[in-house]
Each structure stands twice: as C-alpha cells, then as structure tokens.
C-alpha positions as CSV (number, residue, x, y, z in Angstrom):
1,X,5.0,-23.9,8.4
2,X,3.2,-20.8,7.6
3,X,-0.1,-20.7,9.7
4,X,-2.8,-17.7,8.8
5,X,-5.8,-17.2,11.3
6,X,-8.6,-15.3,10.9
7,X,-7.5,-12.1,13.7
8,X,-11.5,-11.9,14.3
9,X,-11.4,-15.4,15.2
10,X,-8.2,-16.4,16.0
11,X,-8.8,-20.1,16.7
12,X,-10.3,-20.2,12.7
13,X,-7.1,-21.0,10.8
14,X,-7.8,-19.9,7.2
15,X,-4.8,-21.9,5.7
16,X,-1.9,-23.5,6.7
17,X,1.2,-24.7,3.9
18,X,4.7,-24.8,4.0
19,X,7.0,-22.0,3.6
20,X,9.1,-21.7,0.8
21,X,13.0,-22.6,0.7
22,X,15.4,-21.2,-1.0
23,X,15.5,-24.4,-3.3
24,X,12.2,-23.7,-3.9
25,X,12.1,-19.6,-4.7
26,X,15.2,-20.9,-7.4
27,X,13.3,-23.4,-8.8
28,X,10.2,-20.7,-9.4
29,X,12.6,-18.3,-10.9
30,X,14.2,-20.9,-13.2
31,X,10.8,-21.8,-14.4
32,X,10.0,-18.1,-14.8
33,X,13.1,-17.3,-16.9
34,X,12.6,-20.2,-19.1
35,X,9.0,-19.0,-20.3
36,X,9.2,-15.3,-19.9
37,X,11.1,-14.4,-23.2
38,X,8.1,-16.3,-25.3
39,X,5.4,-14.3,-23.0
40,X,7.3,-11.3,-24.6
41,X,7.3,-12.5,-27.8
42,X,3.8,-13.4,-27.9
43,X,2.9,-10.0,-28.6
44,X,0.8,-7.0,-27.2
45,X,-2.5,-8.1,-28.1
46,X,-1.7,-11.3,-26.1
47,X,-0.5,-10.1,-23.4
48,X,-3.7,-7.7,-23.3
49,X,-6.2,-10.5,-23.9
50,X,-4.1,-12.3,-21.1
51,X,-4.7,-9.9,-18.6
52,X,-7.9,-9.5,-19.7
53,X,-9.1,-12.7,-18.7
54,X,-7.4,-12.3,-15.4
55,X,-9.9,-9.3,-14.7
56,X,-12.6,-11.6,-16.0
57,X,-11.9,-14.4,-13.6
58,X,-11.7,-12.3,-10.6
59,X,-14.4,-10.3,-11.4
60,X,-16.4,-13.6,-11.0
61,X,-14.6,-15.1,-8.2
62,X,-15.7,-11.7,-6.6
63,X,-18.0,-12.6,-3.7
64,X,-15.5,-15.2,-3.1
65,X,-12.9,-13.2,-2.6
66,X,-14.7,-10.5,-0.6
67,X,-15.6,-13.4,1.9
68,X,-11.9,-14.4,2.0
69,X,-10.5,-11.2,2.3
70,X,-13.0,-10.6,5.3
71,X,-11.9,-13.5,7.1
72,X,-8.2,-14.0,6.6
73,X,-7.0,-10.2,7.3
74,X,-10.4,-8.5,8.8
75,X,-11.3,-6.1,6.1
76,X,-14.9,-4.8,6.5
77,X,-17.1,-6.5,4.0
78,X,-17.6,-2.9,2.3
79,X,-13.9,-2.1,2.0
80,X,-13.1,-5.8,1.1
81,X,-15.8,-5.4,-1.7
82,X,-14.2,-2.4,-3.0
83,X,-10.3,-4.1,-2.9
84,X,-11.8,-6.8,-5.6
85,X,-13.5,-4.3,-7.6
86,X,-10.2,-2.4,-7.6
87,X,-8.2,-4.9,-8.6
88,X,-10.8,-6.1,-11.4
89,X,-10.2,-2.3,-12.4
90,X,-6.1,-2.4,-12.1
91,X,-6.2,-5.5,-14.2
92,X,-8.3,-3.9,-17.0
93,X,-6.4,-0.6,-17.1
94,X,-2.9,-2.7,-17.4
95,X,-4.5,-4.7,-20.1
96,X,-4.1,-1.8,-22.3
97,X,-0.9,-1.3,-21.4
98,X,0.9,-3.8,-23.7
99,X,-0.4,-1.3,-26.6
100,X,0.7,2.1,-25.4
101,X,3.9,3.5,-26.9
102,X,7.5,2.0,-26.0
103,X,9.7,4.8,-26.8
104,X,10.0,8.0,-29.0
105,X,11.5,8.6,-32.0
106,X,14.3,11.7,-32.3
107,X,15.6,13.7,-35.0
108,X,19.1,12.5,-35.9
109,X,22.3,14.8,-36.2
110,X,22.7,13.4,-40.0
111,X,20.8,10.8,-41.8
112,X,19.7,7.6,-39.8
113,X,17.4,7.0,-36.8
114,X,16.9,7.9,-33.6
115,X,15.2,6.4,-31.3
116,X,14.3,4.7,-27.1
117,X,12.4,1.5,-26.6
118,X,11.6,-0.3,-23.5
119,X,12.5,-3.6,-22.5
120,X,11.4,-6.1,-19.5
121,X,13.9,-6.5,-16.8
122,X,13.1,-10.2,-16.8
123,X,11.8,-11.4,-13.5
124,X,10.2,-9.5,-10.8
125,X,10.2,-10.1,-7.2
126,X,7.4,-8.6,-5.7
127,X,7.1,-8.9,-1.4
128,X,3.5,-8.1,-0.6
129,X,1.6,-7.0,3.2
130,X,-0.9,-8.1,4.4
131,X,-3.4,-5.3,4.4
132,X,-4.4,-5.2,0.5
133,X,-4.0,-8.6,0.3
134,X,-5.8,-8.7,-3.7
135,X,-4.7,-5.2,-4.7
136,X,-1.4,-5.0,-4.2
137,X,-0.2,-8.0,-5.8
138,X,-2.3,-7.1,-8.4
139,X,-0.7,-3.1,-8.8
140,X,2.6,-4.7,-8.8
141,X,1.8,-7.7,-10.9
142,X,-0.4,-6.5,-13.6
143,X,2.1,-4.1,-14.9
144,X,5.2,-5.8,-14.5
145,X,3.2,-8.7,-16.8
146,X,1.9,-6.3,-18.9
147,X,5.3,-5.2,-19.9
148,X,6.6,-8.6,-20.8
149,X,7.6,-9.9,-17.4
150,X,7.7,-13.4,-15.2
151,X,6.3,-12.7,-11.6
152,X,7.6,-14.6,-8.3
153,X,5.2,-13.1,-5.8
154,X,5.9,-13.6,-2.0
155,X,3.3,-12.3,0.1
156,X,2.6,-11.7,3.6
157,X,2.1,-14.6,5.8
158,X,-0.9,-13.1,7.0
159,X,-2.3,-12.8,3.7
160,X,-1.3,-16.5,2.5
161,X,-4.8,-18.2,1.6
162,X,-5.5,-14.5,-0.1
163,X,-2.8,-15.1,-2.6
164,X,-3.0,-18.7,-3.3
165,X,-6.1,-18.1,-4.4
166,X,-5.1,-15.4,-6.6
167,X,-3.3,-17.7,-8.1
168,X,-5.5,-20.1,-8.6
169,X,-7.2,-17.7,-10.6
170,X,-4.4,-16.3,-12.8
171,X,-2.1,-19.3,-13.7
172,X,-4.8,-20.8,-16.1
173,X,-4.8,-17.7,-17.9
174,X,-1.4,-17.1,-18.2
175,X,1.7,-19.5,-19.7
176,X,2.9,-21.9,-16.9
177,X,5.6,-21.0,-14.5
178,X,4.9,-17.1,-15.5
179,X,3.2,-16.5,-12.2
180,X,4.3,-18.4,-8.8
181,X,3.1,-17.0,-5.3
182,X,5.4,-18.1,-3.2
183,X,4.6,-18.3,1.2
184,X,6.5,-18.1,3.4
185,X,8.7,-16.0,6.2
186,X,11.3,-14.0,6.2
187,X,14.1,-16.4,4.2
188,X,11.5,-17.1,1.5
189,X,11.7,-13.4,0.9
190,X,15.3,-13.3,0.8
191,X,15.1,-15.7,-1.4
192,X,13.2,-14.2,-3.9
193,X,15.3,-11.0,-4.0
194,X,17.8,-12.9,-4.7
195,X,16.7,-14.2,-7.6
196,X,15.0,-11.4,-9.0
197,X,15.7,-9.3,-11.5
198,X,13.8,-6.0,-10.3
199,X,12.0,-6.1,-6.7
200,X,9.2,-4.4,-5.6
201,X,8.4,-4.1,-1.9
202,X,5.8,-2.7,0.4
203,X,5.5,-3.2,4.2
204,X,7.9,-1.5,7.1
205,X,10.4,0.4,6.9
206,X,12.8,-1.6,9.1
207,X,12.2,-4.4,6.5
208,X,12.3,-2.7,3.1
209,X,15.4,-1.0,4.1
210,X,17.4,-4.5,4.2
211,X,15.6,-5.4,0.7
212,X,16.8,-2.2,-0.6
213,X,20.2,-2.6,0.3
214,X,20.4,-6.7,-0.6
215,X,19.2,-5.3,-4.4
216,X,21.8,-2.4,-4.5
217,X,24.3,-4.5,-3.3
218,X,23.5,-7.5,-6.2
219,X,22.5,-4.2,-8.6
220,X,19.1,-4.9,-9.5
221,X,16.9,-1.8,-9.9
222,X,14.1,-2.0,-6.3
223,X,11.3,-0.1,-5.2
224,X,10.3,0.0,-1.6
225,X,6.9,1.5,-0.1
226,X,7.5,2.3,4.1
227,X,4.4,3.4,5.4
228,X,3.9,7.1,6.9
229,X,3.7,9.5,9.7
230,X,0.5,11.1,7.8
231,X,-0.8,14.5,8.9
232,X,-4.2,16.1,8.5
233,X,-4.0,19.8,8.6
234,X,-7.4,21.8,9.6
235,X,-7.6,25.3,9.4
236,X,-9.9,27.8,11.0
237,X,-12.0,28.6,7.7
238,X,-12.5,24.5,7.3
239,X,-15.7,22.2,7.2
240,X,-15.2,21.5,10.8
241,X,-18.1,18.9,10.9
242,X,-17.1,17.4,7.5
243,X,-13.5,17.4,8.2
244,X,-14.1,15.2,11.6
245,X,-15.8,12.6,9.7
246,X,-13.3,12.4,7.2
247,X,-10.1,12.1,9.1
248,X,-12.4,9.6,11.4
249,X,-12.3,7.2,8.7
250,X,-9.0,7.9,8.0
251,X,-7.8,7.4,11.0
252,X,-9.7,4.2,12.4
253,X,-11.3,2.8,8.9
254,X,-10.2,-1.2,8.4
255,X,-8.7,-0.7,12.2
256,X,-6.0,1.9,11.2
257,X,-4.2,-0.5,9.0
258,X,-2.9,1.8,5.9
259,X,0.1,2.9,4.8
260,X,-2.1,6.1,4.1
261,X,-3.6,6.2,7.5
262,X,-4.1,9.6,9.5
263,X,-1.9,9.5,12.6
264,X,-1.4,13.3,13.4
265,X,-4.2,15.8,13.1
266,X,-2.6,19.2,13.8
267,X,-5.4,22.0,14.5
268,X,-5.2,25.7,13.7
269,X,-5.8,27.9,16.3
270,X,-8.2,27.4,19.2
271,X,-8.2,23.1,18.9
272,X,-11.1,22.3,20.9
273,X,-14.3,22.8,18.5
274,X,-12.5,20.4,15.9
275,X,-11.0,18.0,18.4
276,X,-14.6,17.5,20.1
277,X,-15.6,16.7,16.8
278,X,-13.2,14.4,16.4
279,X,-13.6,12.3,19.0
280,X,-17.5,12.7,18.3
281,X,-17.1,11.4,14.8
282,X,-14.4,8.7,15.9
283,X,-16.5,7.0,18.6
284,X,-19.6,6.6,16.3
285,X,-17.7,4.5,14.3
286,X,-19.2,0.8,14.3
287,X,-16.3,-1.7,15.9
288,X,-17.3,-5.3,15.5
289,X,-17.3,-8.2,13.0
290,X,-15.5,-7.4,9.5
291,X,-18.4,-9.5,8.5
292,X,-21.2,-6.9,9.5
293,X,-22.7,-4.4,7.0
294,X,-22.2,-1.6,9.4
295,X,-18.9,-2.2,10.7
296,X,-16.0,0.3,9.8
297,X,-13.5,-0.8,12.1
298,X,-12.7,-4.7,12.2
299,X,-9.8,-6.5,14.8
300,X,-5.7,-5.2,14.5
301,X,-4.0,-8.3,12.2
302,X,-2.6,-10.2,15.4
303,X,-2.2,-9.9,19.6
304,X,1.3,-8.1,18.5
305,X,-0.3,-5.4,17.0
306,X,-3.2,-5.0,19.4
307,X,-0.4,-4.7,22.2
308,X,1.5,-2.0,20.3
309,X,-1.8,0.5,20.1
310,X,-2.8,-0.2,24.0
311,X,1.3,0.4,24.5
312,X,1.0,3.8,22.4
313,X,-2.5,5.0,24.3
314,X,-0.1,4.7,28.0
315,X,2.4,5.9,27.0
316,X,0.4,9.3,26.5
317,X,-0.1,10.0,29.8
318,X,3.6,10.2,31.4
319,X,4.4,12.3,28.8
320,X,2.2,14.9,29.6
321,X,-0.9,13.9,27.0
322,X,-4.3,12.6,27.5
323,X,-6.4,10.0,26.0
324,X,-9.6,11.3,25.2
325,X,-11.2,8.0,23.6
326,X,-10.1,4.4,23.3
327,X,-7.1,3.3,24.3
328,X,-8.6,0.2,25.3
329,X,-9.8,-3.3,24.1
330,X,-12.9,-3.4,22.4
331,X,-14.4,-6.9,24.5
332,X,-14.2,-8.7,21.3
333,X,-13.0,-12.6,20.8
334,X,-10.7,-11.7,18.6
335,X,-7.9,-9.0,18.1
336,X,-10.3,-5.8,18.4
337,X,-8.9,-2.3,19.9
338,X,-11.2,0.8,20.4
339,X,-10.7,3.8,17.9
340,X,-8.3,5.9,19.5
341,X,-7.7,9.7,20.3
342,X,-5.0,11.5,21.8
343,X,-3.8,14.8,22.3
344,X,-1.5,17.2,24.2
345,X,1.9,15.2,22.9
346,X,5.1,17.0,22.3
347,X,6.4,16.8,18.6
348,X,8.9,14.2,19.8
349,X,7.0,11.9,21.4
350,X,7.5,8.5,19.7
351,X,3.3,8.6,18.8
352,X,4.2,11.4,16.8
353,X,7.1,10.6,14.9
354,X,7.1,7.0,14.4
355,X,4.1,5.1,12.5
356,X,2.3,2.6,14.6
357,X,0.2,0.4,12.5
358,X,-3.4,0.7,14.0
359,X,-6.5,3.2,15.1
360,X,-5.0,5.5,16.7
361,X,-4.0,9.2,16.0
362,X,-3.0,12.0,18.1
363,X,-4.7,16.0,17.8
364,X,-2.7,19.3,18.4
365,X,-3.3,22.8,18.5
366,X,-0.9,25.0,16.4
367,X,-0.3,28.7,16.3
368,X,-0.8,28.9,12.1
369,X,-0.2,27.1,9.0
370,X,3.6,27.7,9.1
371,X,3.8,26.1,12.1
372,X,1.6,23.5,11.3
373,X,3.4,23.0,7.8
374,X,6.7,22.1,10.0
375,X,5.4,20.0,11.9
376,X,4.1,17.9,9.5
377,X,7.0,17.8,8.0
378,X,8.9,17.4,10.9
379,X,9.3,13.5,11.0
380,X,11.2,11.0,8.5
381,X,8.2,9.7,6.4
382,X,6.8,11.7,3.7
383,X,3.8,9.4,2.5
384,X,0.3,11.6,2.2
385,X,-0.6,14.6,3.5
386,X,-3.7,16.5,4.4
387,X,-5.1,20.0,4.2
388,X,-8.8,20.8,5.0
389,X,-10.0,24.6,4.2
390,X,-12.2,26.2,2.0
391,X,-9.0,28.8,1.3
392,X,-7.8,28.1,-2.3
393,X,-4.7,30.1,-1.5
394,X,-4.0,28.6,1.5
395,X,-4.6,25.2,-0.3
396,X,-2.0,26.1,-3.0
397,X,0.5,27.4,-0.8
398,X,0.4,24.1,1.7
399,X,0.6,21.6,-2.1
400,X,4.0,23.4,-2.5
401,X,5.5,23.1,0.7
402,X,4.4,20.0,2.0
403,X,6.7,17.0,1.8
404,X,5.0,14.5,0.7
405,X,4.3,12.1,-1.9
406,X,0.5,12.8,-2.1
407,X,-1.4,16.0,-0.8
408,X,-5.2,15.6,-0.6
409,X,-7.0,18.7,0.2
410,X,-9.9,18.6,1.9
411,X,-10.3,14.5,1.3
412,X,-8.8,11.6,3.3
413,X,-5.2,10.7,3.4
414,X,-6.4,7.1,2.5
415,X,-7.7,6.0,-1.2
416,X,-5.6,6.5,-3.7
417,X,-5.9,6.3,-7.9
418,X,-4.6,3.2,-9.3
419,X,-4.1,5.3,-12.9
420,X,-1.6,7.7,-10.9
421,X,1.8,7.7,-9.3
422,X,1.8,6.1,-5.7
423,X,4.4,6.2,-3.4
424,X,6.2,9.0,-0.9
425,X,9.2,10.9,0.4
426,X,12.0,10.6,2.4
427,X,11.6,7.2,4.1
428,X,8.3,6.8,3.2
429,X,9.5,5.4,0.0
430,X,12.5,4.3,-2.1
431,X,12.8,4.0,-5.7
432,X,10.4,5.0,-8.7
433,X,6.6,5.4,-8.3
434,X,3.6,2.6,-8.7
435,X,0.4,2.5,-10.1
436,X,-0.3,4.1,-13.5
437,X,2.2,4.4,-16.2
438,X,5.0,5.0,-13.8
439,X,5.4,1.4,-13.5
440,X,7.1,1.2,-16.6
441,X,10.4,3.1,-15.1
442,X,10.6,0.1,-12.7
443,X,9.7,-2.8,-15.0
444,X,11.4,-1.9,-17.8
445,X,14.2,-0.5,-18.9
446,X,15.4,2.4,-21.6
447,X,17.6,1.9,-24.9
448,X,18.8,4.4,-27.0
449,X,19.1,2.7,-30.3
450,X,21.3,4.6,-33.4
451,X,20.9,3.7,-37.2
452,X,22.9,5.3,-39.3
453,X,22.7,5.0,-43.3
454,X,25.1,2.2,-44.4
C-alpha cells in the first residue's frame, strides 16, 4: 500500500492506493501499445489540439493543484503556484511540437531522394520524484506525447495524490489507455522499465544507475537525471549583497529540495564579508507553513531526510568545521529543519562531495578563480554551476571551464528554461538532454530513408 502524508502535517494522509504489480504495469503497457500507433496516425494537428486541451484543463484546475501540491510534498504556496503555471507553459510549447520539422532533406549522389525522418519509440517509461511533482511529469510527458508516443508514468510515492490527479485531468483529453500513472514502490518501477520502450528517469543517483543499467542491458534507449554537488562561485569584484540573497534562495528555497540546489559556495579571497552575508540573508528567510504567503522554506519530504541534514550539520564539527546557522530543528509539527550554513570543511568531507537533499550548504575561502574552478569541479556530479562577478572576462573564462551541464552567471543555480536543454555532467546525468527540442533525441528515433529513380 502506498501511503503519502502531508510532511507539514504528518498525521494528514493526502492519499492512500495500492501499489502497482508487475501484472498491473504489463497490463498498462499492453493497453498503451494497442492505441499508440492510431495516436500517431491521427496526425499533428491532433496531437497539438490534444495537448492543447491538457494545458487548458490544468490551467483551470490551477488553484487546485497549487493547494495539492502545497500539502502533499510542502512546496511554498508561491513556488507551488509557479510549478502549475509552468507546466500550463510546457504543455503549450509541446503542443506545437507535433508541427515542427521531422527530418531534412539531402542532396543525393545521382538522381533520387535523400532524406531523415523521426519516428516514436513506442512507449515511454517515465519514473518521476517527488519534488516537481506537476512539472516533471509533464517535461517528460508532453513531449514524448507530442511525438507520437503512449506514456506509463510512475511517480514518486511521495508525490502519489499529485499525479493521480494529473491524470484525472489528462486521460479525458487524450485516447484511452495512452496515459496510465502508475504508484507504487520500488518493483512498480522495475516494472515499468521493463516494459518500456525508452525510459526517462530523475531522482538519485544510486537509483538511476540500476535503471540505466536494467535499459542497457534489455537495449532500450534511457535517460537518467542524478541530482548535483552545485557550486556558487563569488568573486571579489561581485554584488556581495545581491549575491547572498541569491544563493540564499538557492540554497534553502522549498527546504533545499532541488536537483539544482546550491550546496557549496566557494569565496574568493578574504571569505568573511560574503559569508556574513550569507548567513545574514539565509536566516531571514521565513521557515513555517508551505501554506503561508511569506514562507520560503517549508518541512524536508519525511523524518529520513530531516535526520540526514541534522546528521550533515554534526558531522561538521569533528572534522574541523563550524556551523554558523541552523543545524537544528525548526520547532515545527511536522518535518521542518533550520536553513543551514557551514564552513571551514576540507574538499573531501562527505558535505562537500556528496549531495544531501535539504537546506543546507557549506562556504569556503579560496586563494583565486583557478582554485576555485577545481574545486568545483572536483566532485562526481556536474549538474549547474555558479559564477557571481561583474567581470565579463572572468565570466567567459569560468563558462568554458566549468563542468557542468548549466552555468548561470550571476543568477541562481535553481530555475531552469523549459524551451532549453536540461540535464548535467558526469554523474549528474546519463543519456540525452530534456526540456526543449532535445527531447526529440530520446523520444524518437532517426531514419535515413534512400529513393532512387526506378
């Protein structure tokens, strides 16, 4: 039975249903093959109008969903607000999708044609977290619709009530079976992999690394999304003031819980006028009820991942660093930590190099930008990066050597353009990009097609 609480209330169960079985998931994806090849054949313009009135339904289901998204995964009410206007905005843009071009046509070597089209891959298996629970579903969906697919979607258990109801609002608009959200746990997942013909995945790397090698091994084509170690350079010449409210909110906005989080701020030269800052900026952030106007920073998801932020703050200390706010609970019912602050950490410390899914970052001082380019570099993931300075050249140099996926300069790690390429480096990511027309390399695939005069 898959149970999903409210983490700001955690007696408040949101919805409760069974998990899918493997029987189940087949079932879904038999249903889904059967009616996807006529969802292709209907045509562009009705796939468009489709998705269209998929936009049009959430759009008015909007203060609905805001509410639901508050309650069931703790997303401040303005963050929750802008997730549904978002994904209103994913499913317009994908609804012209169906009409851009499928291929390009070549010269010959002799008299004939030349040319590439695209074709759907059939059925995709998309595996969903819990922190976007509307707008990632609906980044992997939309286009993998758009381009003439079936969708078995199997999201977070966390984020269960969040995509049932998506689907309440989807199916009537679309052919039956096309679209099944599917709950459950771990063998639900599994399930749906299996049955796929191309799987998209975003949650932790430990995870997506067994999805990626259970869609190699059946040789499928998979895309996996495994969070980040991101790093916020700040350089002497920098916005000081500006640059601490920013990485604030990147670091503790919606409790830390972002693939695209800040979790390392490294500090060029003399530390201590940005770091006090910082902390400045970080404890006049609003903790309390997602439900509040004012409130930036809601509850962690569960007691698990409230543990694991209070574990990270002590661990600081025997290794020589120093927590300079937070680190505690916040005196809330539910699952609420304080926006946390640390500094003084060697590079190897397991705060530094391993991603740990709440607000909490650490600061360092570093001798210069090449030294702070390293370091940033230095761990696995390769997700976002940041750069604050008013120094174009400096700018331009760090874009080129950072390694990373996305490079913001003087903005927030977090945020991202649906309309562009998403995804990262290294193990931050496996697989082609999301978002914008790079979803077609995953959803589709490329023929070369030859005609020759008879």
């Amino acid at each position: 039975m898959i149970i999903s609480t409210s983490p700001q209330r955690p007696d408040d169960i949101v919805v409760s249903v069974p998990a899918g079985t493997p029987a189940e998931v087949r079932a879904a994806a038999e249903a889904a093959r059967k009616v996807q090849p006529d969802w292709l054949d209907a045509g562009a313009a009705a796939r468009a109008a489709a998705l269209g009135r998929a936009a049009d339904a959430v759009q008015a289901a909007a203060a609905e969903l805001t509410e639901l998204a508050v309650r069931e995964v703790g997303k401040p009410l303005a963050e929750a607000r802008g997730e549904i206007a978002r994904s209103v905005s994913i499913l317009r843009y994908y609804a012209q999708q169906p009409f851009e071009e499928v291929g390009a046509v070549h010269s010959p070597s002799g008299a004939g044609l030349l040319f590439t089209t695209r074709r759907p891959r059939g059925v995709a298996g998309l595996i969903t977290p819990w922190n976007f629970p509307f707008a990632i579903p609906l980044w992997k969906a939309a286009p993998a619709l758009a381009y003439g697919n079936a969708v078995l979607l199997k999201p977070a258990e966390q984020a269960s009530g969040c995509a049932l109801r998506l689907h309440d609002l989807l199916a009537p608009v679309l052919p039956a079976g096309l679209f099944s959200v599917l709950p459950g746990d771990g063998d639900t997942g599994r399930a749906v992999a299996e049955e796929a013909d191309v799987v998209s995945f975003t949650g932790s790397t430990a995870v997506g690394r067994t999805v990626v090698a259970a869609a190699a091994q059946r040789g499928i084509p998979v895309q996996a999304e495994m969070g980040g170690q991101n790093p916020a350079i700040v350089l002497p010449d920098a916005d000081l003031p500006a640059a601490a409210r920013s990485i604030a909110a990147a670091v503790a906005g919606y409790a830390g819980q972002k693939c695209t989080a800040t979790k390392r701020v490294l500090v060029v030269g003399d530390p201590e006028p940005f770091t006090e800052a910082l902390v400045a900026a970080v404890r006049s952030l609003v903790v309390g009820d997602p439900a509040r106007e004012d409130v930036s920073v809601g509850p962690v998801i569960d007691a698990a991942a409230r543990d694991r932020v209070l574990a990270a703050a002590e661990s600081a200390g025997p290794a020589g660093g120093r927590v300079l706010t937070g680190g505690v609970s916040a005196g809330n019912a539910g699952w609420f930590v304080a926006p946390t602050v640390v500094s003084g950490l060697p590079a190897d410390h397991p705060l530094e190099c391993d991603e740990v899914f709440g607000p909490i970052c650490s600061v360092n001082g570093v001798a210069s930008l090449d030294e702070a380019i390293s370091r940033a570099n230095s761990v696995q993931q390769g997700l976002v990066a940041g750069l604050y300075t008013r120094d174009l050249g400096s700018a331009l140099a760090a874009v080129h050597r950072l390694a990373a996926g996305m490079i913001k300069v003087n903005a927030p790690t977090t945020g991202v353009d649906f309309y562009l390429p998403f995804g990262g480096t290294k193990a931050s990511g496996y697989g082609s990009k999301e978002q914008g027309k790079a979803a077609a390399d995953l959803y589709t695939s490329v023929h070369t097609v030859t005609v020759e005069a008879g």
